[in-house]
C-alpha beads as a LAMMPS data file, in Angstrom:
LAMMPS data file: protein, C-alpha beads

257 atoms
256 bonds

1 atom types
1 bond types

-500.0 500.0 xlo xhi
-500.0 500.0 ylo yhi
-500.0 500.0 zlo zhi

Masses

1 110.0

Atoms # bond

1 1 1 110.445 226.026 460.428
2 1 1 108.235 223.768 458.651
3 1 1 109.635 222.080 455.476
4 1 1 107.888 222.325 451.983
5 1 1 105.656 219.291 452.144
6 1 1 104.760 220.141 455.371
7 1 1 103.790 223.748 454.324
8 1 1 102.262 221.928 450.867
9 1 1 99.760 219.893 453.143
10 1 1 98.691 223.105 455.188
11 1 1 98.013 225.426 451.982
12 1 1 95.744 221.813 451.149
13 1 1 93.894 222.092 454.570
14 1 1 92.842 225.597 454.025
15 1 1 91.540 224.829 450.588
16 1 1 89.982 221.890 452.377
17 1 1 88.801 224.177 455.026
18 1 1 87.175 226.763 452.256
19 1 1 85.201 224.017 450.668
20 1 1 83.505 222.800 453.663
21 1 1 82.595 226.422 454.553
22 1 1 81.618 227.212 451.219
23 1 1 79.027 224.193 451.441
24 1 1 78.233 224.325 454.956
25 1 1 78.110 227.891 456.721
26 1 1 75.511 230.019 456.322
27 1 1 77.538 232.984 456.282
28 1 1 80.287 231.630 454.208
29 1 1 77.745 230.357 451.754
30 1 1 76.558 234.290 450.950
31 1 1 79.528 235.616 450.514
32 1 1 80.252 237.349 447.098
33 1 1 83.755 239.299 446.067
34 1 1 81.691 242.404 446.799
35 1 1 80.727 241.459 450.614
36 1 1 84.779 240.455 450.954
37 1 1 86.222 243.891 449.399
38 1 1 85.817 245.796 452.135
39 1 1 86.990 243.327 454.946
40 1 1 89.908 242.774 452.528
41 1 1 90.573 246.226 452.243
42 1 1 90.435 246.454 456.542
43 1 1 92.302 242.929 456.854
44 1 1 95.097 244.884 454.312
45 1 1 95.242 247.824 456.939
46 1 1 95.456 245.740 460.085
47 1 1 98.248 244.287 458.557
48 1 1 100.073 247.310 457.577
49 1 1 99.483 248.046 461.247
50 1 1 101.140 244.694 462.862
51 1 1 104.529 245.404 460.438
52 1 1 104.452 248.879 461.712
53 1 1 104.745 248.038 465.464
54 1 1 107.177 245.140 464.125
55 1 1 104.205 242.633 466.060
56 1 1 105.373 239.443 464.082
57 1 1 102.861 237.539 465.987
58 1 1 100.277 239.941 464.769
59 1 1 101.633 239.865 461.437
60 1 1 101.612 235.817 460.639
61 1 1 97.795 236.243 462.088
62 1 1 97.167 239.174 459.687
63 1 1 98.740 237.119 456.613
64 1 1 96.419 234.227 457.536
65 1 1 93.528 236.250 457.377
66 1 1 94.579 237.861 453.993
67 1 1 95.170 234.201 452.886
68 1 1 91.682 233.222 453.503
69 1 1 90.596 236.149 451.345
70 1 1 92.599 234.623 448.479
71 1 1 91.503 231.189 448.668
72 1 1 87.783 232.370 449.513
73 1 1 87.898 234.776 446.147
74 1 1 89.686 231.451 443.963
75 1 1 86.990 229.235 445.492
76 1 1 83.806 231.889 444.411
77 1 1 85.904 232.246 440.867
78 1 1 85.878 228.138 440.328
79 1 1 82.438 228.154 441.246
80 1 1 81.671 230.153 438.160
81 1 1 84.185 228.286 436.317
82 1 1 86.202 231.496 435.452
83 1 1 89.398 230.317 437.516
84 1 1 90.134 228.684 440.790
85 1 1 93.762 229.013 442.929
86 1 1 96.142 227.130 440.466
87 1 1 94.960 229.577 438.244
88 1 1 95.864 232.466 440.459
89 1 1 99.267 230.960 441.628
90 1 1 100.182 229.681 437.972
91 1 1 99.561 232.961 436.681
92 1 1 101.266 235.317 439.043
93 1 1 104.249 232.556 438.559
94 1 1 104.495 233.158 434.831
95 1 1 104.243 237.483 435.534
96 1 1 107.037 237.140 438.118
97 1 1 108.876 234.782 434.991
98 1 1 108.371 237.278 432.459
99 1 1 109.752 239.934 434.757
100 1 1 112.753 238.828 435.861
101 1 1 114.410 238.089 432.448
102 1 1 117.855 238.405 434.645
103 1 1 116.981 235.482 436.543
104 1 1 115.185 233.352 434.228
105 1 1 116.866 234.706 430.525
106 1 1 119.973 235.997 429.291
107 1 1 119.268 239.418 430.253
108 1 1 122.036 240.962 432.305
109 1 1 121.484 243.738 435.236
110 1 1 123.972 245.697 437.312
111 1 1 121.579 246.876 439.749
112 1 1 118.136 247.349 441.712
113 1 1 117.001 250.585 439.279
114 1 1 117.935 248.374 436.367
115 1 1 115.643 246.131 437.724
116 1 1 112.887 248.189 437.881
117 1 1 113.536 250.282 434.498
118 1 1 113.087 246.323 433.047
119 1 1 109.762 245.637 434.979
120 1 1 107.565 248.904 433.460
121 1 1 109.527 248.525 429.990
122 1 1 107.957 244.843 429.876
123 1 1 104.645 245.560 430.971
124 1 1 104.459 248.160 428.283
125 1 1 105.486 245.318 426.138
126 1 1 102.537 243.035 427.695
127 1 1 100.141 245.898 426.000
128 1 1 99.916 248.325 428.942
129 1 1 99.394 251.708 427.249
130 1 1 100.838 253.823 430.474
131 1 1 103.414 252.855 433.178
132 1 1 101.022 254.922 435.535
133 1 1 97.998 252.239 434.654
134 1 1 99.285 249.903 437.383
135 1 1 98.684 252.663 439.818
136 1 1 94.911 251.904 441.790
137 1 1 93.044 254.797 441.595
138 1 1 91.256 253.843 445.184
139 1 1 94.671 254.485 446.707
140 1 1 94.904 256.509 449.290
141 1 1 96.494 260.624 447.990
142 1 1 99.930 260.503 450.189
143 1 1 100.413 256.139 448.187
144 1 1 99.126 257.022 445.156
145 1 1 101.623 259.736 444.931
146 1 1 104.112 257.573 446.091
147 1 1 103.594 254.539 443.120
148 1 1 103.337 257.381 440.669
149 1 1 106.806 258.766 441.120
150 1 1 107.854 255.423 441.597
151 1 1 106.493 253.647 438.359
152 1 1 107.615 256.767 435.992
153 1 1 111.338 256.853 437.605
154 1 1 111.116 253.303 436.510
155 1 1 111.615 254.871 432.857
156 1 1 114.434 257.230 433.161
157 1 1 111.801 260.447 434.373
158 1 1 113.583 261.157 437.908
159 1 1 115.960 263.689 438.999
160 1 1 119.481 262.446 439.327
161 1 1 119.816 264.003 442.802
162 1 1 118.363 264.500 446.197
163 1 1 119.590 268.237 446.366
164 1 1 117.598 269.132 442.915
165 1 1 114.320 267.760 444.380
166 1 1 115.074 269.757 447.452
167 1 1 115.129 272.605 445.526
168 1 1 112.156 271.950 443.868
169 1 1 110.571 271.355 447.406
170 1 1 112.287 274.647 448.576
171 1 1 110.617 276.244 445.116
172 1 1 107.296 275.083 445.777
173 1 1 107.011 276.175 449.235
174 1 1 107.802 279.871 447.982
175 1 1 104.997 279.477 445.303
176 1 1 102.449 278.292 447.938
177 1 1 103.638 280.980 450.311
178 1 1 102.966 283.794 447.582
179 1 1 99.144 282.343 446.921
180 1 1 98.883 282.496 451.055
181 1 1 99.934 286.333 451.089
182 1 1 97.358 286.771 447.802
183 1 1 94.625 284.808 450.047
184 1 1 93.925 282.752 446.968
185 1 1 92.241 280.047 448.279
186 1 1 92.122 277.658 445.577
187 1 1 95.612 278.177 444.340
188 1 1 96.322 277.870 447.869
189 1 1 94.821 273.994 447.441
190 1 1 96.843 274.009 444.026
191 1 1 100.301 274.563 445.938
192 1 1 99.783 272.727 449.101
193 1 1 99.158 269.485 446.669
194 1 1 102.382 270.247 445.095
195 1 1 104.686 270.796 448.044
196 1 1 102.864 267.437 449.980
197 1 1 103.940 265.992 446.144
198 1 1 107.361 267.211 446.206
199 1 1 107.846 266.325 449.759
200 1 1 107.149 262.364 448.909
201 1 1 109.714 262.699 446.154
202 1 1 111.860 264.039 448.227
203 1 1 111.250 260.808 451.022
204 1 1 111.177 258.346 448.108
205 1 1 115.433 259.858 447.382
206 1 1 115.958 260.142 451.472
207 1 1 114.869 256.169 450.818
208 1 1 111.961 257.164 453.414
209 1 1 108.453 255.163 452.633
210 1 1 106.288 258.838 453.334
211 1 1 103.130 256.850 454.612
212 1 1 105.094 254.778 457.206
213 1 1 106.781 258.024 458.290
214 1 1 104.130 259.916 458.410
215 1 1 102.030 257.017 460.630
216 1 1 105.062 256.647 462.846
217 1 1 104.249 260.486 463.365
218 1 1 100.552 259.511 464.136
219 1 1 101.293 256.529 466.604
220 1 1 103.381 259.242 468.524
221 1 1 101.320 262.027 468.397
222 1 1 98.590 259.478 469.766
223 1 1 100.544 258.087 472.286
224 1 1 101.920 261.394 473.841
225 1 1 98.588 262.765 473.630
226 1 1 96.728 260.474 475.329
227 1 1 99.427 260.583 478.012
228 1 1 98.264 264.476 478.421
229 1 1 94.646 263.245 478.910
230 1 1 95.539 260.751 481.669
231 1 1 98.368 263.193 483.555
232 1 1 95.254 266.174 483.272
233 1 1 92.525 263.550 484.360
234 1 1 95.231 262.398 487.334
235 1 1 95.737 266.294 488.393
236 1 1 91.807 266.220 488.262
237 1 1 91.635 269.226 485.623
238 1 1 89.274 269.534 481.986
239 1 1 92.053 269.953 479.358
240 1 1 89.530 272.631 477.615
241 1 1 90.273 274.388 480.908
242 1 1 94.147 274.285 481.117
243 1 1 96.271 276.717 479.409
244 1 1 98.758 276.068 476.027
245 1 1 101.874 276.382 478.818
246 1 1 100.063 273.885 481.824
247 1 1 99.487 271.137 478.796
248 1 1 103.079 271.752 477.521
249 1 1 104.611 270.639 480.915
250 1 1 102.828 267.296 480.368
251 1 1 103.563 267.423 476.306
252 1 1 107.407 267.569 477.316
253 1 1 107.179 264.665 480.518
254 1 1 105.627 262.211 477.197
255 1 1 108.302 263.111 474.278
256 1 1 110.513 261.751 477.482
257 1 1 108.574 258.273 477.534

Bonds

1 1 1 2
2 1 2 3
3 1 3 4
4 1 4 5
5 1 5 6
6 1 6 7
7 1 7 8
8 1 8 9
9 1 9 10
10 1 10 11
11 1 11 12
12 1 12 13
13 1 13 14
14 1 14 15
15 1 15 16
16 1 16 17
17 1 17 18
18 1 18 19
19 1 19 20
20 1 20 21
21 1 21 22
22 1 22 23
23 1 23 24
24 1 24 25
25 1 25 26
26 1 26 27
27 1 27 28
28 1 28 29
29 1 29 30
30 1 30 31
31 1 31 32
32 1 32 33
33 1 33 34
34 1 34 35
35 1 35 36
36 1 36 37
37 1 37 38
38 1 38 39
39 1 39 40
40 1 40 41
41 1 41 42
42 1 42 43
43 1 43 44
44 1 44 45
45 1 45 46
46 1 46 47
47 1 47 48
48 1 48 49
49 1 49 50
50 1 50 51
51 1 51 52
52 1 52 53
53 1 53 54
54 1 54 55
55 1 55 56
56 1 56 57
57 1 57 58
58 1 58 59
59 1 59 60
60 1 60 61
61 1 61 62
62 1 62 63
63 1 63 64
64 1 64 65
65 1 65 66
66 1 66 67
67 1 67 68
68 1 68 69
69 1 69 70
70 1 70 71
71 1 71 72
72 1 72 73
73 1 73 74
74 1 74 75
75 1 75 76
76 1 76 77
77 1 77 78
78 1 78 79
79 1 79 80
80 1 80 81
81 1 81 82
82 1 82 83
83 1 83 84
84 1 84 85
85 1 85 86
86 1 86 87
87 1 87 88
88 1 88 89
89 1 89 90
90 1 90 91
91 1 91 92
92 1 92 93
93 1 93 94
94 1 94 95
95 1 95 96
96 1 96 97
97 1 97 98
98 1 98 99
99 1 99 100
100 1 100 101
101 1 101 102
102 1 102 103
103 1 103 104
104 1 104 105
105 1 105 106
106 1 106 107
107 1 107 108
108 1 108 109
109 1 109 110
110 1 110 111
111 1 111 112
112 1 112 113
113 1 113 114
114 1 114 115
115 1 115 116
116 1 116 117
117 1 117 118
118 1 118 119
119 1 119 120
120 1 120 121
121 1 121 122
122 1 122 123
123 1 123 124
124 1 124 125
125 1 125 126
126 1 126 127
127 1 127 128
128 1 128 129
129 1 129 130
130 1 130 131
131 1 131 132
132 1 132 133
133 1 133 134
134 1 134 135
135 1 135 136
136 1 136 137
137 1 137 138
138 1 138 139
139 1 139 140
140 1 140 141
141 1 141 142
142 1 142 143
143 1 143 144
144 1 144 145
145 1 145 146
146 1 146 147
147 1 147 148
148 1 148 149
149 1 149 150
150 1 150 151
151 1 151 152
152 1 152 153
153 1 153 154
154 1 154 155
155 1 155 156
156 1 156 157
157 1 157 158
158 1 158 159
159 1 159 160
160 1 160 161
161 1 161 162
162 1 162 163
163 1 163 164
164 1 164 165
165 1 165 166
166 1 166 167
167 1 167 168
168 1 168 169
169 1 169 170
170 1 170 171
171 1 171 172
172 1 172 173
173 1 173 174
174 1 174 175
175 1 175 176
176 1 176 177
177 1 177 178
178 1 178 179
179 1 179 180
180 1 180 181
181 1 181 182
182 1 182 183
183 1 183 184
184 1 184 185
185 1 185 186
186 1 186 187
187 1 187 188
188 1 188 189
189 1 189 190
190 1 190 191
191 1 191 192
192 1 192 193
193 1 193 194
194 1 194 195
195 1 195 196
196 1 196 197
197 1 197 198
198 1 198 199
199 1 199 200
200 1 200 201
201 1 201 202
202 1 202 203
203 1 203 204
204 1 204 205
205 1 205 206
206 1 206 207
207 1 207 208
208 1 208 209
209 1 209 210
210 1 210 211
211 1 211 212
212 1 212 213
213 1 213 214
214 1 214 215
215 1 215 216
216 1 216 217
217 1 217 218
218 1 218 219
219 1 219 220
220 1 220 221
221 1 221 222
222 1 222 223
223 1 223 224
224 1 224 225
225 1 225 226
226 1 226 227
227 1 227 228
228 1 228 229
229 1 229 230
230 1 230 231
231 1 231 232
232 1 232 233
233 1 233 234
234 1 234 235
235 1 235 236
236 1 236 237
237 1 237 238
238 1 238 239
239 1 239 240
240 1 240 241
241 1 241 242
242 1 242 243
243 1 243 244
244 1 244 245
245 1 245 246
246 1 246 247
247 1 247 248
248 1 248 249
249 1 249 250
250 1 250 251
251 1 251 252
252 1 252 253
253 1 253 254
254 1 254 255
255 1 255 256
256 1 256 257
C-alpha cells in the first residue's frame, strides 16, 4: 500500500490535474455544479453497484470518479471565492471532531447505539430543529425510509425488540388485507406504504440493509430470467408462446446455477 506522503502527493496531482482542465478543456471549462449533479448522482449508483458484486477493482475506479466530482465542485466553489477543498476537508474534520466527543473529549460510551444517540443529540445542539432534517428528501422511498427509522432510533424512539416490530408487521398486513377485501383503493395505497415501512424496520432489527437485499433480489431475478430467454431462444420457442409450467422447467434449471 502506498504510504501517506505518497498518497499526499497523489490527492496534489489530481488537484493539479483539475486546474489544468479547468483552464484548458473545453468541456471541463463549462461545467457548473448543476451539469455535475446528475453524473454525480449516476457515478454514486455505479458505485453502489461495484460494492454490491464485491468488484473491488470496480469499486477503487468508482471512488476515483466520485473523487473527481469533489475536487471539480471545490475547484468551481474557489473560483467564486466561496470555498475551495481545504475548506471542504477542514470542515468535515471539525463535524467528525464535534461528533465523536468519546474519542476526542471526556465523554464516555459503552456501545455503537450510544454512539449514535450522541451524534443526533449534538446536531440538535449545532441548531438542527429535527433529527429527520438530515434525511434528503431526493432519496429514493425504500432509503429514505430506511435513514428515517434510523435517525429517530438515534433518540430513544425504537422498539426494544425484533418480535414487537414483527407484530406490528404481522398487524399491518391484516389492516391492508381488510382495505383489499373492501376494494378501497386508496387505503389500499395507505396500507401497502405501511407494511413496505414496517418491513424495513423490521430488516433494519434483522441488521438487514432493505435496499441491498432487495437489489440482491433484482440481480437474481435478472440473472435467472435472462437464463429463461436464452434456454427458450436455444429450444427455438417465443416465451409469449410457452406455457407458465414449460418456463418453470427452465425457472428451476437457473435457481440451480
Amino acid at each position: 500500500m502506498n504510504t501517506r506522503p505518497e498518497q499526499l502527493a497523489a490527492f496534489d496531482r489530481l488537484l493539479t490535474i483539475m486546474d489544468e482542465l479547468r483552464e484548458q478543456c473545453p468541456w471541463d471549462k463549462k461545467q457548473t455544479m448543476q451539469t455535475l449533479r446528475h453524473l454525480t448522482i449516476e457515478e454514486t449508483y455505479e458505485l453502489g453497484d461495484a460494492i454490491l458484486d464485491n468488484d473491488l477493482e470496480e469499486v477503487k475506479k468508482e471512488l476515483g470518479d466520485i473523487l473527481l466530482h469533489i475536487v471539480f465542485y471545490a475547484k468551481i466553489g474557489s473560483e467564486t471565492q466561496d470555498f475551495d477543498i481545504a475548506d471542504v476537508a477542514n470542515g468535515i474534520c471539525e463535524k467528525l471532531i464535534n461528533r465523536h466527543p468519546h474519542i476526542y473529549g471526556d465523554v464516555k460510551v459503552e456501545n455503537e447505539e450510544q454512539v449514535k444517540q450522541n451524534w443526533e443529540n449534538i446536531k440538535l445542539k449545532e441548531g438542527k430543529k429535527s433529527v429527520l432534517e438530515g434525511v434528503p428528501k431526493g432519496l429514493p422511498s425504500l432509503v429514505k425510509a430506511n435513514r428515517i427509522q434510523d435517525k429517530v432510533s438515534g433518540v430513544g424512539f425504537d422498539w426494544e425488540h425484533p418480535e414487537q416490530v414483527f407484530e406490528k408487521l404481522k398487524e399491518e398486513l391484516g389492516e391492508l388485507q381488510e382495505e383489499i377485501e373492501a376494494n378501497n383503493t386508496d387505503q389500499m395505497e395507505s396500507e401497502f406504504g405501511d407494511v413496505l415501512f414496517s418491513m424495513v424496520n423490521y430488516a433494519r432489527f434483522l441488521k438487514i440493509n432493505p435496499e441491498n437485499a432487495l437489489e440482491r433480489t433484482n440481480k437474481k431475478f435478472i440473472k435467472r430470467f435472462q437464463y429463461l430467454e436464452r434456454k427458450a431462444k436455444d429450444a427455438g420457442k417465443s416465451m409469449s408462446d410457452m406455457t407458465l409450467a414449460e418456463m418453470d422447467v427452465f425457472w428451476e434449471e437457473a435457481k440451480q446455477l
